[in-house]
MMTF fields as JSON, N, C-alpha, C and O atoms, coordinates in Angstrom:
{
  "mmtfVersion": "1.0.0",
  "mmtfProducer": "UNKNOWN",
  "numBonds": 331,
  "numAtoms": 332,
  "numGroups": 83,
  "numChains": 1,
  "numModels": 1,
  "chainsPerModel": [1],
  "groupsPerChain": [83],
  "chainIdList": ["A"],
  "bondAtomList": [4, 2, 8, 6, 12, 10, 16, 14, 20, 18, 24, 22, 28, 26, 32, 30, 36, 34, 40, 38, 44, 42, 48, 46, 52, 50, 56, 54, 60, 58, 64, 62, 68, 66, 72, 70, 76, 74, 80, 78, 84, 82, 88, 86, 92, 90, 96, 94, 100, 98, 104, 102, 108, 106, 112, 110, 116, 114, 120, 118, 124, 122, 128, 126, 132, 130, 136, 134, 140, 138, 144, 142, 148, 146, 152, 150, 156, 154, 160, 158, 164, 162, 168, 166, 172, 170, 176, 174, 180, 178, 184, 182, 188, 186, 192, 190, 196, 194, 200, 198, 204, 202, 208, 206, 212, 210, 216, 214, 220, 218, 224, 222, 228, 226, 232, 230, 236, 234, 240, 238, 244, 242, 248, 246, 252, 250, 256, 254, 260, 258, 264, 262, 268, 266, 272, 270, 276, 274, 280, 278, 284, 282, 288, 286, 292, 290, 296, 294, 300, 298, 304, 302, 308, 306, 312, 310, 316, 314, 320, 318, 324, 322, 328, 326],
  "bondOrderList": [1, 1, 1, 1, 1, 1, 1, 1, 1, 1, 1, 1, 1, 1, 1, 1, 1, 1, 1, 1, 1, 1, 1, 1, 1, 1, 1, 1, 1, 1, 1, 1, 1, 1, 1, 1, 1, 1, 1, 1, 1, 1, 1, 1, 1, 1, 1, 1, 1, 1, 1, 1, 1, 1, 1, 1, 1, 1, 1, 1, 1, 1, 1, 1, 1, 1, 1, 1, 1, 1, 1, 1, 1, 1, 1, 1, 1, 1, 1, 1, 1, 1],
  "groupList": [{"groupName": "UNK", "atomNameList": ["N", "CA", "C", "O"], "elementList": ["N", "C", "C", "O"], "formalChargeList": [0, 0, 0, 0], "bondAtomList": [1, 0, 2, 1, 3, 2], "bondOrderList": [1, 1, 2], "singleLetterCode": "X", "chemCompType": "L-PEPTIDE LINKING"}],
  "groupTypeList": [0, 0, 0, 0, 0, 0, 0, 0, 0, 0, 0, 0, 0, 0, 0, 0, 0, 0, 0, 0, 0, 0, 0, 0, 0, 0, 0, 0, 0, 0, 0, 0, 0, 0, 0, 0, 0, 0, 0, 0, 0, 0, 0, 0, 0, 0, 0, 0, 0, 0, 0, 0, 0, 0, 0, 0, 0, 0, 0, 0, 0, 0, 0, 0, 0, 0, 0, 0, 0, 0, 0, 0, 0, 0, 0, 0, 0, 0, 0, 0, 0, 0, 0],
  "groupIdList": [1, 2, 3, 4, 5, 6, 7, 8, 9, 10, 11, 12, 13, 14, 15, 16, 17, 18, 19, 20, 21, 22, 23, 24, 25, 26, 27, 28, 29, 30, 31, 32, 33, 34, 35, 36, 37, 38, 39, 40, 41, 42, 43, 44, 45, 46, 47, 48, 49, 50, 51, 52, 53, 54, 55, 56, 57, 58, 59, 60, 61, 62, 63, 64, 65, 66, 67, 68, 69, 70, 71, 72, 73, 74, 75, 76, 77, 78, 79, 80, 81, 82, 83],
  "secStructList": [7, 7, 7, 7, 7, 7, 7, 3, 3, 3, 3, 7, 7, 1, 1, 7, 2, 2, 2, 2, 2, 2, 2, 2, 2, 2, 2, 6, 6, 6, 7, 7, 7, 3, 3, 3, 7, 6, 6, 6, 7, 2, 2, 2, 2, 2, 2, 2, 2, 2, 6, 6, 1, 7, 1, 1, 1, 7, 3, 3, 3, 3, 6, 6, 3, 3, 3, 3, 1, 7, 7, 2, 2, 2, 2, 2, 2, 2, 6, 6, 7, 7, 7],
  "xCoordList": [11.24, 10.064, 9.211, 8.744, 9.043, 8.024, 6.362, 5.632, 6.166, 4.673, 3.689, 2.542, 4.2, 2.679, 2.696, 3.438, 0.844, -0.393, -0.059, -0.024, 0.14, -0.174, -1.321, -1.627, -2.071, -3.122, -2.581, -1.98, -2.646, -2.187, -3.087, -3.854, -3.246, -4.237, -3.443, -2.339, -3.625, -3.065, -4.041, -4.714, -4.047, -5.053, -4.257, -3.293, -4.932, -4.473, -5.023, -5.236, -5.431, -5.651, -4.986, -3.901, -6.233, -5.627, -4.61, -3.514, -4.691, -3.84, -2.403, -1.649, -1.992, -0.827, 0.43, 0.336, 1.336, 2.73, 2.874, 2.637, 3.39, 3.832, 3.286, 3.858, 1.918, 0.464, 1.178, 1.581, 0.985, 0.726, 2.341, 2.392, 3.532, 5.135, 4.877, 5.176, 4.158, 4.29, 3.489, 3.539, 2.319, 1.164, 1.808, 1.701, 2.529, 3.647, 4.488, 4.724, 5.07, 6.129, 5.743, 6.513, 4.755, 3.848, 3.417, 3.528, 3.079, 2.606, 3.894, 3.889, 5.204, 6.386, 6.839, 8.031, 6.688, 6.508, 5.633, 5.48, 4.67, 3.655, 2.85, 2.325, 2.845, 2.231, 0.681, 0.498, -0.465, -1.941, -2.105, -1.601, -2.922, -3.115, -5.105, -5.74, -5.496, -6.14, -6.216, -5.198, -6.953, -6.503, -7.971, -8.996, -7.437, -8.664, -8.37, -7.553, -9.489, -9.654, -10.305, -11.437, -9.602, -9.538, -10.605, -11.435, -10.296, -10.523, -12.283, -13.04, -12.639, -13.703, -14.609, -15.792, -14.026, -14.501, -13.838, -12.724, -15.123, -14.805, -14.384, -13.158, -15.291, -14.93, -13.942, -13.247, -13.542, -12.238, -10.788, -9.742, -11.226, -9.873, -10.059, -9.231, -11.055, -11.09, -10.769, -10.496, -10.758, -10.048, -8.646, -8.047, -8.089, -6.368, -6.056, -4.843, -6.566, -6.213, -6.243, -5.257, -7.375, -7.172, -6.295, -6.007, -5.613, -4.417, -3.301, -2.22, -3.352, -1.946, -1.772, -0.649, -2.554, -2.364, -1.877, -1.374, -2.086, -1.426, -2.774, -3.849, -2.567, -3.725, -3.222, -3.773, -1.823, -1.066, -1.087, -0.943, -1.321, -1.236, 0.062, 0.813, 0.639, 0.328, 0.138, 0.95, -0.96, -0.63, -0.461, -1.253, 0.206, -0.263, -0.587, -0.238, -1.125, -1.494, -1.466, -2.174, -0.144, 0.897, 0.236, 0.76, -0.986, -1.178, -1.294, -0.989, -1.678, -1.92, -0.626, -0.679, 0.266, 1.574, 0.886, -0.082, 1.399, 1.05, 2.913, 3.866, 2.339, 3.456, 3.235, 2.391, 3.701, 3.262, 4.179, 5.348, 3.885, 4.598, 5.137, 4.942, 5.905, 6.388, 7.329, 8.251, 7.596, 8.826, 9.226, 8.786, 10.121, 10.789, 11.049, 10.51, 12.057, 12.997, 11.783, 11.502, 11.286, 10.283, 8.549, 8.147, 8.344, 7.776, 8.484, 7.846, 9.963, 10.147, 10.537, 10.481, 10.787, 10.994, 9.717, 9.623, 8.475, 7.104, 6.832, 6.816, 6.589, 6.212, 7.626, 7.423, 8.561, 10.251, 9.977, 9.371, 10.635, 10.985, 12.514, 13.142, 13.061, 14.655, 14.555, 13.512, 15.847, 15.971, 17.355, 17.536],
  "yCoordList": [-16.517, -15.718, -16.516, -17.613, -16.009, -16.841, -16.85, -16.015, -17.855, -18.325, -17.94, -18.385, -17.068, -16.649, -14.99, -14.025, -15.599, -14.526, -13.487, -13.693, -12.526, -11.377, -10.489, -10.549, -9.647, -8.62, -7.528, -6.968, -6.925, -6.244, -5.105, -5.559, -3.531, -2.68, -1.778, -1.581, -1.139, 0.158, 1.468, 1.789, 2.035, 3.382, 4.405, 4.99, 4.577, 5.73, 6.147, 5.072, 6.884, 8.027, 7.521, 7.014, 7.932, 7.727, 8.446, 7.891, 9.828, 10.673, 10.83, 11.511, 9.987, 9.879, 8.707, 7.505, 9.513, 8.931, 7.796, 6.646, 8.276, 6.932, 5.818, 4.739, 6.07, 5.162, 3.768, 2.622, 4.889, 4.162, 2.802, 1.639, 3.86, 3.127, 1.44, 0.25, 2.501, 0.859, 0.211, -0.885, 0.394, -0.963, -2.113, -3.33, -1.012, -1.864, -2.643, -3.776, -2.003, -2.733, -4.028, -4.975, -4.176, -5.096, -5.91, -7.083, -5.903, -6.626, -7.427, -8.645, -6.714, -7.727, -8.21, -8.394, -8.469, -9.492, -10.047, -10.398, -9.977, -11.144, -11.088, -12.054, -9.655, -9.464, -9.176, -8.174, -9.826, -9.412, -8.376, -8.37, -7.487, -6.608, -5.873, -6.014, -5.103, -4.654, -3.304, -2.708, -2.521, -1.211, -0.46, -0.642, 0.755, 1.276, 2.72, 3.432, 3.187, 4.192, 5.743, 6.136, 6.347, 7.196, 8.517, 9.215, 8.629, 9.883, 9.79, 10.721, 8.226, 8.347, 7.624, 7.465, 7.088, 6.747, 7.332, 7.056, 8.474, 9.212, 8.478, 8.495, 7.309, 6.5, 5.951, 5.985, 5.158, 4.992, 5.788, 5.477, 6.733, 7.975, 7.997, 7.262, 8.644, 8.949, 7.774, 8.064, 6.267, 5.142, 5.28, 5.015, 5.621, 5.784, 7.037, 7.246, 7.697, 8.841, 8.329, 8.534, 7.707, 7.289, 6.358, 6.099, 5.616, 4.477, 5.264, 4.958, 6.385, 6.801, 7.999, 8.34, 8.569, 10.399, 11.145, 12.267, 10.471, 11.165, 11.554, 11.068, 12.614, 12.994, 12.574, 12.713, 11.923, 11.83, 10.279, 9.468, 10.097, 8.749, 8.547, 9.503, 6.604, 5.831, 5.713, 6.04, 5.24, 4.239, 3.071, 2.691, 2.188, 1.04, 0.021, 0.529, -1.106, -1.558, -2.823, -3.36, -3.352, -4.813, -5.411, -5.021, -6.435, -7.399, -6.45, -6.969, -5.017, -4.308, -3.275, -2.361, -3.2, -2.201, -1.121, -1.435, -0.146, 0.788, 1.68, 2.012, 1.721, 1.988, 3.892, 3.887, 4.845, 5.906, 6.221, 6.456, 6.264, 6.909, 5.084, 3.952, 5.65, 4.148, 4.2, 4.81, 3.466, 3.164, 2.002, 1.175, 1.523, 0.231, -0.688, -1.779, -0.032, -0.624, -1.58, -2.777, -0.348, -0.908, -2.321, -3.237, -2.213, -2.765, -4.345, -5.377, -4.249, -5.112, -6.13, -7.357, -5.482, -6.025, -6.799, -8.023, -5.635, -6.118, -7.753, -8.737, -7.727, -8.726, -9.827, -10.505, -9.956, -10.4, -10.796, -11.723, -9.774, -9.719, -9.357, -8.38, -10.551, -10.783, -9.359, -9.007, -8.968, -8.299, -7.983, -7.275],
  "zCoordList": [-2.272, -1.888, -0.904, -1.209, 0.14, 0.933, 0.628, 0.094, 1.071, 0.718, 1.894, 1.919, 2.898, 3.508, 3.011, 2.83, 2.921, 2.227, 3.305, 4.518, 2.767, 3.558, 3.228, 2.037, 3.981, 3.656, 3.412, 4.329, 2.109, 1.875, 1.296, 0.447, 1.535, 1.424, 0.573, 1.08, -0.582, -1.139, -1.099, -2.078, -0.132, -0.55, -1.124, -0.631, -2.524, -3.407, -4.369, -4.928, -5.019, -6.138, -7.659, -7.946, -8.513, -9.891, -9.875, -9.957, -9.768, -10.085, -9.836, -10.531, -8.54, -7.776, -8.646, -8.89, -8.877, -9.612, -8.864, -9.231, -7.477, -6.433, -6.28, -6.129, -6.32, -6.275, -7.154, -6.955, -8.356, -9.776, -9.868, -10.268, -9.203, -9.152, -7.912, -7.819, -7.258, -5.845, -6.157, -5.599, -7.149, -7.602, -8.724, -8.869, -9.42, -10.544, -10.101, -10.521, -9.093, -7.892, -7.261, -7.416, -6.637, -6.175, -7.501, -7.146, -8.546, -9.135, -9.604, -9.424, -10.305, -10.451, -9.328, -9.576, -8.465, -7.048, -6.242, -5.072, -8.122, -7.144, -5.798, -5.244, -5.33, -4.523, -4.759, -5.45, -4.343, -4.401, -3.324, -2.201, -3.896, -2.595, -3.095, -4.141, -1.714, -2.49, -3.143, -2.79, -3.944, -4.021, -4.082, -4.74, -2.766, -2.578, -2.888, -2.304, -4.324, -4.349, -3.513, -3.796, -2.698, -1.368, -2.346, -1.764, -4.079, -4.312, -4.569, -4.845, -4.356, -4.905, -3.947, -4.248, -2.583, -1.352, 0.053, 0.499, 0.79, 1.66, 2.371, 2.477, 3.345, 4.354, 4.41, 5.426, 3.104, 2.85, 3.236, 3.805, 2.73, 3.182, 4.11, 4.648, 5.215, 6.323, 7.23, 8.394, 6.819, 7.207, 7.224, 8.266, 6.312, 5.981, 6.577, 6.589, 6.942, 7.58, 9.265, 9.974, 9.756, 11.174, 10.928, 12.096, 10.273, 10.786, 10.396, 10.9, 9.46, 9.167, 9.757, 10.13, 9.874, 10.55, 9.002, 8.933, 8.112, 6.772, 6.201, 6.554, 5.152, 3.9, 2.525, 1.433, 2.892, 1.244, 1.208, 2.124, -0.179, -0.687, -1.123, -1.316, -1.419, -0.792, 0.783, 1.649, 0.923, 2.513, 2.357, 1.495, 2.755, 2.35, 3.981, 5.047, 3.972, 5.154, 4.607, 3.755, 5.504, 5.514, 6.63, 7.673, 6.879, 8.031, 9.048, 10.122, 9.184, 10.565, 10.341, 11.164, 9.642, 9.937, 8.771, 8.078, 8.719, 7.965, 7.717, 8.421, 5.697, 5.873, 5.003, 4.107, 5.183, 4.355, 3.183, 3.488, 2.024, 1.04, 0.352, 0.795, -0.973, -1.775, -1.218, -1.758, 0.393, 1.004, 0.811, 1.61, -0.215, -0.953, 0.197, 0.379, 1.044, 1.948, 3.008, 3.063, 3.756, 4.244, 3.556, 4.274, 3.065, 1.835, 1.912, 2.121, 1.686, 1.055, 2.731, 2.812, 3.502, 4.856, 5.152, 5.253, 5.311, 5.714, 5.198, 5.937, 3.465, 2.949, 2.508, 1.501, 2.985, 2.965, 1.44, 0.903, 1.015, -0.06, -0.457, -0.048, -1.515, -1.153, -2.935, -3.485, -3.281, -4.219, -4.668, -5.659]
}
């Protein structure tokens, strides 16, 4: 596993399955990230919406890349993650 910190952003919703799968995901790999609740901060969303062009959660935001939805493959490229 490599040792550089990445910034890592999760905007998502209690309510969201995927949310809830890629935060679990991230946590058994040790990944810190932060997690920003979209349902209960406008600016917030309306942030993830200008970098993603999406209304659906996850987004997540890898060091400036943005990735939409719990895309594993991608995810695991961004932060090199072996598996």
């Amino acid at each position: 596993m490599s040792e550089k910190k990445h910034k890592v952003k999760v905007f998502s919703t209690p309510s969201c399955s995927y949310c809830s799968m890629e935060k679990d995901w991230l946590k058994e790999h040790k990944i810190e990230f932060e997690d920003i609740d979209v349902s209960m901060d406008q600016e917030a969303a309306n942030k993830m919406v200008e970098k993603s062009g999406q209304m659906g959660v996850p987004v997540t935001d890898i060091d400036g890349e943005i990735v939409v939805g719990f895309d594993k493959e991608k995810l695991k490229k961004l932060l090199d993650i072996k598996e």
